[in-house]
C-alpha positions as CSV (number, residue, x, y, z in Angstrom):
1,X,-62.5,51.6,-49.5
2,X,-65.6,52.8,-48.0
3,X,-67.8,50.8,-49.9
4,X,-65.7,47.2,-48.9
5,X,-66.3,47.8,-45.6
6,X,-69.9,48.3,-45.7
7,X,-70.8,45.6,-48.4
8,X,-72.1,42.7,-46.5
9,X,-75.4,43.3,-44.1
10,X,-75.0,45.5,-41.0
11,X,-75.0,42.7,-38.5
12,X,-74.8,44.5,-34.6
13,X,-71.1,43.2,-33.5
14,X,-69.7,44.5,-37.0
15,X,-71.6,47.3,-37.0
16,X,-70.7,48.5,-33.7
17,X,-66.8,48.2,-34.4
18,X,-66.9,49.8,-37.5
19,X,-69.2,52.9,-36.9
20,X,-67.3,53.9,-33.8
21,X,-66.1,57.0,-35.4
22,X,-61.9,56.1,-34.2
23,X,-62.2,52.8,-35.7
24,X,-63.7,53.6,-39.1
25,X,-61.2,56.7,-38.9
26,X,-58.4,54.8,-38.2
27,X,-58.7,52.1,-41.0
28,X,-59.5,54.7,-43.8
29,X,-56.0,56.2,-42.3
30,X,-54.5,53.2,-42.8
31,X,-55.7,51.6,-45.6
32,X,-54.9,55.7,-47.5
33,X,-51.2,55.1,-45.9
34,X,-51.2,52.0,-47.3
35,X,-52.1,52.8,-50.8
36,X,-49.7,56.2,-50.7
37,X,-47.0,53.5,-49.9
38,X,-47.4,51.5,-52.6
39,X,-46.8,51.5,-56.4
40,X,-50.6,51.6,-56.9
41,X,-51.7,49.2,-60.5
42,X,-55.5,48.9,-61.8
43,X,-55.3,44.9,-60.5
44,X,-54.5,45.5,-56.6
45,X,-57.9,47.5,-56.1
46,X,-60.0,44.4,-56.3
47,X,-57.3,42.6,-54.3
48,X,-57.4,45.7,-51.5
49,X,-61.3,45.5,-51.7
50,X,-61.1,41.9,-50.9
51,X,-59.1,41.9,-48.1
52,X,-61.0,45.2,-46.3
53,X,-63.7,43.0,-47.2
54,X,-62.5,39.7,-45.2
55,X,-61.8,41.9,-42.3
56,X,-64.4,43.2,-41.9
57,X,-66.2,39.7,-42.1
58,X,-64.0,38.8,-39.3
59,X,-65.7,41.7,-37.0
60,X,-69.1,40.5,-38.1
61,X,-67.9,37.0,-36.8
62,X,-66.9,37.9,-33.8
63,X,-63.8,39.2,-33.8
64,X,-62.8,42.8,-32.6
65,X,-61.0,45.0,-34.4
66,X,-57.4,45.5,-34.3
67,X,-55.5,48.2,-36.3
68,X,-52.2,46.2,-36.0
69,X,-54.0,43.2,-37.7
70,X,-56.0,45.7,-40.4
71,X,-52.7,47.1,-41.4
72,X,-50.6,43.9,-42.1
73,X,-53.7,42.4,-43.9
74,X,-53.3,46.0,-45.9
75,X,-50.0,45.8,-46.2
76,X,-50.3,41.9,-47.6
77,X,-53.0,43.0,-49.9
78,X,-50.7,45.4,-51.6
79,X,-47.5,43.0,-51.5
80,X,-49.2,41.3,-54.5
């Protein structure tokens, strides 16, 4: 999970909204809540990756972070 989020280079706006130490606490909460939820297969991890991933591309664009957004793009992720 950890490693998703950190994959792409630290630019400042992502950086800043992941390393607060509640934000980064708060989506490793959710996304382990969301994994303890769900019937966990071998072919959802790259599928969870990718969408911690996209999020976290959408912080380095610009966009703040929002746990209510995190967790349905978790939640989603899993659905498959």
């Amino acid at each position: 999970m950890l490693a998703a989020l950190f994959k792409h280079p630290p630019e400042a706006t992502a950086a800043w909204q992941l390393l607060r130490a509640e934000a980064l606490a708060a989506m490793v909460r959710i996304g382990l809540e969301q994994l303890a939820k769900s019937t966990l297969r071998p072919e959802l991890i790259p599928t969870f990756a990718k969408a911690i991933q996209q999020h976290a591309d959408s912080i380095a664009g610009g966009k703040p972070w929002e746990a209510k957004a995190y967790e349905a793009a978790m939640v989603a992720a899993l659905a498959v």
